[in-house]
C-alpha positions in Angstrom: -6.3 15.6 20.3 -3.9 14.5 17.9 -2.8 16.8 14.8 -2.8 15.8 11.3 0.3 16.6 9.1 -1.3 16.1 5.3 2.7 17.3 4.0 4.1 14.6 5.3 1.0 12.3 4.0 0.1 10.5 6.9 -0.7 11.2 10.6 2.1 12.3 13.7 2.2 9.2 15.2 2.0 9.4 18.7 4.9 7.8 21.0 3.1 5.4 22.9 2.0 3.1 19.9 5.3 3.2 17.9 6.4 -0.2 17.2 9.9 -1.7 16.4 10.9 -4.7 15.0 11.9 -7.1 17.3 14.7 -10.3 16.5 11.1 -12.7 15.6 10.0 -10.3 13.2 13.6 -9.5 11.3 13.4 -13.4 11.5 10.4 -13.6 9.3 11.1 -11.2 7.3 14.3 -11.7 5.9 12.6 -14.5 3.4 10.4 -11.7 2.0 13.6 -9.4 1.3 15.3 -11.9 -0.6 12.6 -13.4 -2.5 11.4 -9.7 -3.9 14.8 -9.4 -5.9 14.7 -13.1 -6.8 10.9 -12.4 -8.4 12.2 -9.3 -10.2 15.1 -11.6 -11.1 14.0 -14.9 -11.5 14.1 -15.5 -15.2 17.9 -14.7 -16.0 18.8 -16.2 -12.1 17.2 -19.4 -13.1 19.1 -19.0 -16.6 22.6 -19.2 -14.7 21.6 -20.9 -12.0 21.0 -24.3 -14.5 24.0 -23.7 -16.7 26.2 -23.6 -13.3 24.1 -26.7 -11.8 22.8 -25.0 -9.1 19.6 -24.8 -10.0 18.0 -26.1 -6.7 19.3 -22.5 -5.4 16.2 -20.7 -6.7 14.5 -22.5 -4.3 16.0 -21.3 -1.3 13.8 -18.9 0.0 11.1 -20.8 0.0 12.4 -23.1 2.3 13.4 -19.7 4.5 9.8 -19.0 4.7 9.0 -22.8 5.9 11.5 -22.7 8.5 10.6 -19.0 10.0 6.9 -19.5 9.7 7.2 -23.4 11.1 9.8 -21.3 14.4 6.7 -18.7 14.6 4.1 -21.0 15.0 5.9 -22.9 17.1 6.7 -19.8 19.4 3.2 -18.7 18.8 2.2 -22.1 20.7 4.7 -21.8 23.5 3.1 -18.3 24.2 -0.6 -19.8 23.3 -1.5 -16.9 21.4 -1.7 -18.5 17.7 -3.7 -16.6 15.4 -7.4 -17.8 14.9 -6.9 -17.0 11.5 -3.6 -19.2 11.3 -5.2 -22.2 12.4 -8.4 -22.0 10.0 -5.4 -21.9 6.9 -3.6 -24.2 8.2 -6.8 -26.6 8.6 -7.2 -25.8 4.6 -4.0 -26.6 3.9 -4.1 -30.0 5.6 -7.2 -30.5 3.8 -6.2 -29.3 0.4 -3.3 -32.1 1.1 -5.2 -34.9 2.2 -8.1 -34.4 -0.9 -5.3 -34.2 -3.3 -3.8 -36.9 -1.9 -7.0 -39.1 -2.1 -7.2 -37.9 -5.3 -4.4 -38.5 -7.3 -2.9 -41.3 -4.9 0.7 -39.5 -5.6 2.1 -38.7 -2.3 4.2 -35.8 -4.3 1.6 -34.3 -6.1 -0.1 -34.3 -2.0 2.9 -32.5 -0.7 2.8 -30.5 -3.7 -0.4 -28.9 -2.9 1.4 -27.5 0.9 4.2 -26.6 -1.3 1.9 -24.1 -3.6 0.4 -22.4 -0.5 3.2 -21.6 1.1 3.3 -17.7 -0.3 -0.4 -17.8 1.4 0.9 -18.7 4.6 3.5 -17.0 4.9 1.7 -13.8 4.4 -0.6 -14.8 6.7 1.7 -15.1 9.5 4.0 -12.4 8.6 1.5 -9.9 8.2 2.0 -8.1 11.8 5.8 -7.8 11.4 5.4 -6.8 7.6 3.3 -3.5 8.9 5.8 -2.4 11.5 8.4 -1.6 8.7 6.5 1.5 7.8 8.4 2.5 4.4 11.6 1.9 5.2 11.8 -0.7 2.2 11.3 1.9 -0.2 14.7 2.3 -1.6 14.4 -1.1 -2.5 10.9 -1.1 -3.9 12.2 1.5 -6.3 15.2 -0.5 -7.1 13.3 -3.5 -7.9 10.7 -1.3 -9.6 13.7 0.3 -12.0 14.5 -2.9 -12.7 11.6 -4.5 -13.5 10.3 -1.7 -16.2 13.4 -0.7 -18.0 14.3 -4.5 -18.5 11.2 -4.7 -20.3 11.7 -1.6 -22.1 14.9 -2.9 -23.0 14.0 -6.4 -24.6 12.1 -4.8 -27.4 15.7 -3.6 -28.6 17.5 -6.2 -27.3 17.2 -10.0 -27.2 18.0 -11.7 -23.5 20.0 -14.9 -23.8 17.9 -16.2 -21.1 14.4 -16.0 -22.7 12.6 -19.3 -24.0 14.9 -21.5 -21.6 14.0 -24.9 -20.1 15.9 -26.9 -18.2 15.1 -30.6 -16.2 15.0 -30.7 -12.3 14.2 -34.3 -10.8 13.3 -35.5 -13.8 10.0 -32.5 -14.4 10.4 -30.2 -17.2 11.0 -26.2 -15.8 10.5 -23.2 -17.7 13.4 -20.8 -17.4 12.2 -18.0 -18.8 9.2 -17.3 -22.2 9.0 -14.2 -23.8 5.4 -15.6 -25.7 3.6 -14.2 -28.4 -0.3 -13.0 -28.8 -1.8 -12.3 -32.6 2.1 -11.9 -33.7 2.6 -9.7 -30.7 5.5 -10.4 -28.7 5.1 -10.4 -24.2 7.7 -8.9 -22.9 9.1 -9.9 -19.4 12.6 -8.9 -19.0 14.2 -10.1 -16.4 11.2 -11.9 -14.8 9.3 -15.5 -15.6 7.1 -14.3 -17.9 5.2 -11.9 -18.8 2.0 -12.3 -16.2 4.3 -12.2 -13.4 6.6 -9.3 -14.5 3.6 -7.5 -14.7 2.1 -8.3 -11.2 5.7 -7.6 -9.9 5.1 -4.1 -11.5 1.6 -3.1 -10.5 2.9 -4.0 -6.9 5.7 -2.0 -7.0 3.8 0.8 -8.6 1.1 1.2 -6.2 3.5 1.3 -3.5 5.8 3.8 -4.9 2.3 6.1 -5.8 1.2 5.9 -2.6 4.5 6.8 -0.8 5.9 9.3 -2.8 5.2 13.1 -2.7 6.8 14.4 -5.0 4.7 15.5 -8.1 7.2 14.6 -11.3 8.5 11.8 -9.6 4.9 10.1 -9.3 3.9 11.1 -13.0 6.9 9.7 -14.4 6.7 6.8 -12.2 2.9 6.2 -13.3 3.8 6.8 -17.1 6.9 4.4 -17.2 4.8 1.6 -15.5 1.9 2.0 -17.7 4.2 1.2 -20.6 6.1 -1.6 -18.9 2.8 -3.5 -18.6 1.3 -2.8 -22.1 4.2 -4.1 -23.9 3.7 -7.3 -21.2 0.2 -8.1 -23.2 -1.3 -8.7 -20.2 -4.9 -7.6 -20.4 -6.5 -7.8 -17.4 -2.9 -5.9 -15.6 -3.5 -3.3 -17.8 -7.4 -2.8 -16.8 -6.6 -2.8 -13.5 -3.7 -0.9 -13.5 -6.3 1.6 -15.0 -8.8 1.4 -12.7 -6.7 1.2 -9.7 -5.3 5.0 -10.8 -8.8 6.2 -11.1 -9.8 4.9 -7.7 -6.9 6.6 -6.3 -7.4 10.1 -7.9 -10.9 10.0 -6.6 -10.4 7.9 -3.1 -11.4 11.1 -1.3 -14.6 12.3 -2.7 -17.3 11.0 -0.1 -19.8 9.5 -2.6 -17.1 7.4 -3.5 -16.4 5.3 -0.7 -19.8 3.6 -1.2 -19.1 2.8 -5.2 -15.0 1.1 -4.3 -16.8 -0.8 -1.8 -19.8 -1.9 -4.6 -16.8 -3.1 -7.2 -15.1 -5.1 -4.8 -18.7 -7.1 -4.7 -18.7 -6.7 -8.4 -15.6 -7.9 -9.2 -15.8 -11.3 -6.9 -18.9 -11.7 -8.4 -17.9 -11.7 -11.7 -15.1 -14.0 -10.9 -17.1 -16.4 -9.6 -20.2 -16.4 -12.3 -18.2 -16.2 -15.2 -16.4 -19.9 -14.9 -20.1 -21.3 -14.0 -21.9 -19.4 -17.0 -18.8 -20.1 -19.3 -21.0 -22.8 -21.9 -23.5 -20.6 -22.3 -21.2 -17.7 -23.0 -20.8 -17.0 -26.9 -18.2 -14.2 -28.0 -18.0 -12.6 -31.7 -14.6 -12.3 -32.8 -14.8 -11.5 -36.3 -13.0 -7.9 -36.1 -9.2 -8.2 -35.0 -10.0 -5.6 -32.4 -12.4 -7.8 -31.0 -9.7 -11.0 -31.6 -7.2 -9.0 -29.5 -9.1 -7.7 -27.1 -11.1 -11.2 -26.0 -9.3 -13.9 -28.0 -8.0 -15.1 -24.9 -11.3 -14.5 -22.6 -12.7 -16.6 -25.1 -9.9 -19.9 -24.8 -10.8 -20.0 -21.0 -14.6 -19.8 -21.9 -14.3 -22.6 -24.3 -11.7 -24.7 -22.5 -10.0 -23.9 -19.6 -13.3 -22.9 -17.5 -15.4 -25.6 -18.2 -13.1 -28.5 -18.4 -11.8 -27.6 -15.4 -15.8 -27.7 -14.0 -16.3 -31.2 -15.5 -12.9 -32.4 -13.9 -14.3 -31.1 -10.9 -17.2 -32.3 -10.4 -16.5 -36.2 -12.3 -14.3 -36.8 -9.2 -16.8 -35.2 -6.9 -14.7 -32.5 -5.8 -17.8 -30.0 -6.0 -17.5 -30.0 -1.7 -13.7 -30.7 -0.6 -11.8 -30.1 -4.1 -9.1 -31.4 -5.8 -6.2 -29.9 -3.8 -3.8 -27.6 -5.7 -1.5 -30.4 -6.7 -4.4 -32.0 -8.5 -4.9 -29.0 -10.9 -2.5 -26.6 -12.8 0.8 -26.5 -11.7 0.7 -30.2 -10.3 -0.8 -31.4 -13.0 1.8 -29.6 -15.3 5.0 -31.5 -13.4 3.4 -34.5 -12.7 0.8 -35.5 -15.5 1.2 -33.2 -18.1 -0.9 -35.0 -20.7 -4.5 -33.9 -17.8 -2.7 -30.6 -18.1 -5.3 -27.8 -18.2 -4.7 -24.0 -17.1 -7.7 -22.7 -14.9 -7.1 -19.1 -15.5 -9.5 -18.0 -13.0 -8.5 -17.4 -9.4 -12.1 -18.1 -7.9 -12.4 -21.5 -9.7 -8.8 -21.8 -8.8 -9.2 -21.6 -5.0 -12.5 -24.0 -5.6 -10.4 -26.6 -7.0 -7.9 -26.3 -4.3 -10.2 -25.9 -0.9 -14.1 -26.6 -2.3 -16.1 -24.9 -0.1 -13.7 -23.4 1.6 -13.1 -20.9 -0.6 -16.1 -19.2 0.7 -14.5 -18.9 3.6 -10.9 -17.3 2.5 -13.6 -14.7 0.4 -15.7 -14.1 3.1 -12.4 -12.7 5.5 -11.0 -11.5 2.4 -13.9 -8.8 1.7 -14.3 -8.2 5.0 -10.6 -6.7 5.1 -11.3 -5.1 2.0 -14.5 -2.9 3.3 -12.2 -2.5 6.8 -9.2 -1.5 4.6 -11.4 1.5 2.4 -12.3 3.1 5.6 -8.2 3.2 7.2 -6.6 6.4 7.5 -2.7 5.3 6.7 -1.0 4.6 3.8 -0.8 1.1 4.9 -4.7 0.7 4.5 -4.6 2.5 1.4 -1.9 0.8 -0.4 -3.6 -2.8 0.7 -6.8 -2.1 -0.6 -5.3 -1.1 -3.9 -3.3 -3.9 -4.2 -5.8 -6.4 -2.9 -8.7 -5.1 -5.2 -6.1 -5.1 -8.2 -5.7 -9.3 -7.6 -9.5 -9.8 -7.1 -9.9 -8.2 -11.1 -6.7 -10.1 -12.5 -8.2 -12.9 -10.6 -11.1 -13.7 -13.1 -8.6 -14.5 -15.6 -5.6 -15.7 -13.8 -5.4 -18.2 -11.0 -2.7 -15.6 -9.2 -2.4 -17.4 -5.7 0.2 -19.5 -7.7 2.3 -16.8 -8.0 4.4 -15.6 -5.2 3.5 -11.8 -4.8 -0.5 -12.0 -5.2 -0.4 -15.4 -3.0 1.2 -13.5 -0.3 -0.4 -10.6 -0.6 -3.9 -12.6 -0.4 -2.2 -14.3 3.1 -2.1 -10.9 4.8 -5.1 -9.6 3.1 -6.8 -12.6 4.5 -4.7 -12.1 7.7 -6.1 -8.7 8.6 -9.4 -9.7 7.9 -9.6 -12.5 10.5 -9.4 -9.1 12.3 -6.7 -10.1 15.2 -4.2 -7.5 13.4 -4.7 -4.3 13.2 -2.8 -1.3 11.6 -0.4 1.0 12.9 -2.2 4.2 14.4 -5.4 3.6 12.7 -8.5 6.5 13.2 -11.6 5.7 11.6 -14.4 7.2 9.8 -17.5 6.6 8.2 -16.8 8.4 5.0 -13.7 8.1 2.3 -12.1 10.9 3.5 -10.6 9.2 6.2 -8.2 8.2 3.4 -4.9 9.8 3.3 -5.0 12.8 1.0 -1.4 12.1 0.0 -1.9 10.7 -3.6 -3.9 13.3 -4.2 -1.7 16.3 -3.4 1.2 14.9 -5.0 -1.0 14.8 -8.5 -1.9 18.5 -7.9 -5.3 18.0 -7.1 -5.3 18.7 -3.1 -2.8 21.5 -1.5 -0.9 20.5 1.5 -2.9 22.9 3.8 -5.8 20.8 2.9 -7.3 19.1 6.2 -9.4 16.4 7.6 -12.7 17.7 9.0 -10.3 20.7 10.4 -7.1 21.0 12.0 -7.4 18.5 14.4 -9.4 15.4 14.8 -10.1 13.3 17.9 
């Protein structure tokens, strides 16, 4: 019989399955722990970087998590106990090279498409090491978190020196760092990219701090300074998850509700995936300037992006393999930037890139997420969160570009495949074998509340 302490917000975990991070796994991670502050950084880093010449700098991490996850595998094969999982992404990824490679006949463009999914693999295989951490990273989560809003709440008074920068790098065009505008209004990213990715960084950051803090003020003001971060980012679908994603958590431990977060996961992917294939038949009014700023960009990908994309698609009869990632978006945007056309959508995005594999990567992907909604550790709960927060940005952003949601999606994925399992994990058939945590810290659960009792078996 194992007690439950709900004031500490999670379960006593017994001796016998704590884990410690061994040299492999400090090894793997030390990529991630840079390349968090370089995301939260990267717009006035690259700024410096160029004007000092060292622009090829920004870069370095990536490499980090080639060379750890390339020493893993290789480990993993010495010991023959590579993940399942691994293998099927890797077989993607050597697809996704091959079909772009076939397709473009640019032998860049081909290693371009490994050089995209490497945020997906590396999540993949860093996944078991990333949960034995517990939250000892959350110093710097708040740090980075700090950071990220108040820079954005500063650039509406002040104007960064690094915004709108582009520089050259072997001969492509980079952006440095875009503030953007939307019907005159302007996207705020302070110290990030850009906008979009400031506010992923921020939702991430968020929904980890929410789930691991207790205290009551803390969490409110947390909640209430990120909530105004991402509005003044203009980026829509952030903002409805961000939304949605606090509802879900005030209400994760009513039982009726485990059956509805399970339904919008299916909702969601759906949506993502229709949308893109329904897109010409799709017809949007926007004579108000409500409806203008609420759907004028919905209605560019409907037009455009979503279609053209479809037609590209299936004129080079990519409708089974794909084009590979380096023959859409970003590749297209370095290497032929006249074919240039944003997908916006991370369901069509991951069709372009593996075909019918994509079915695949979703099918593992929900499974996680209906394992994740029944977990009983903060761990599970922060996951689902964060995972069902990229499946609704997804249907209008491509995401897996992006560092954060790409590796996010490679554990997601990871766990899934089901050879990883959380720390201390006790299941049960009904949502409140969620952690009660979020609640009590909002007020709406005391911290003599308990689970079926004192004790569960």
């Amino acid at each position: 019989m194992k007690s439950i302490d709900w004031k500490l917000g999670m379960m006593k975990r017994p001796s016998h399955r704590s884990a410690n991070l061994n040299f492999k796994d400090k090894f793997l991670l030390l990529p991630l722990v840079i390349m968090l502050p370089i995301c939260s950084f990267e717009g006035v880093l690259r700024y410096y970087l160029a004007l000092s010449g060292l622009e090829l700098l920004i870069y370095i991490p990536k490499i980090m998590m080639i060379v750890s996850f390339s020493l893993a595998i290789a480990d993993d094969l010495v010991r023959n106990r590579v993940s399942k999982g691994l293998w099927l992404l890797l077989l993607l990824l050597l697809v996704n090279c091959v079909v772009c490679w076939v397709y473009t006949r640019n032998i860049m463009q081909a290693a371009f498409s490994f050089w995209t999914m490497i945020p997906l693999l590396y999540g993949c295989e860093v996944f078991p090491a990333l949960i034995k951490i517990k939250q000892n990273g959350r110093m710097l989560i708040f740090v980075l978190w700090a950071f990220s809003v108040f820079s954005v709440l500063l650039q509406y008074f002040v104007t960064f020196p690094w915004i709108d920068f582009n520089y050259s790098l072997l001969g492509m065009k980079m952006q440095g760092s875009k503030i953007g505008s939307y019907l005159g209004f302007s996207r705020y990213s302070g110290l990030g990219i850009d906008s979009f990715n400031t506010s992923y960084l921020i939702i991430f950051f968020t929904i980890y701090l929410l789930v691991t803090i207790k205290n009551k003020k803390y969490s409110i003001g947390v909640w209430l300074s990120s909530f105004i971060a991402i509005a003044m980012t203009l980026a829509k679908a952030t903002i409805l998850a961000y939304f949605i994603v606090c509802i879900v958590l005030l209400f994760i431990n009513n039982r009726w509700f485990h059956k509805v977060i399970n339904g919008m996961v299916a909702i969601v992917i759906a949506f993502g995936i229709i949308f893109p294939i329904i897109s010409k038949f799709i017809t949007l009014n926007l004579d108000s300037y409500l409806y203008q700023f609420m759907f004028l960009g919905f209605n560019d990908r409907i037009i455009k992006s979503w279609p053209l994309n479809l037609d590209r698609l299936f004129r080079y009869s990519g409708w089974f393999f794909g084009l590979g990632a380096g023959g859409v978006t970003g590749g297209l945007s370095h290497f032929d930037p006249e074919r240039y056309i944003p997908v916006d959508n991370m369901y069509l995005y991951l069709y372009c890139c593996f075909g019918v594999g994509m079915f695949l990567l979703l099918w593992f992907i929900v499974k996680a997420m209906l394992t994740l909604s029944k977990e009983r550790n903060w761990q599970g709960t922060f996951l689902w969160l964060l995972g069902f927060a990229i499946l609704l940005i997804g249907i209008s952003q491509d995401m897996v570009s992006s560092f954060l949601p790409g590796f996010i999606i490679g554990c997601i994925f990871r766990y899934g495949v089901g050879d990883v399992k959380l720390p201390y994990p006790i299941r049960s058939s009904t949502c409140l074998a969620r952690s009660k945590a979020p609640l009590q810290k909002f007020g709406f659960l005391s911290n003599s509340s308990r689970l079926g009792g004192a004790e569960t078996s």
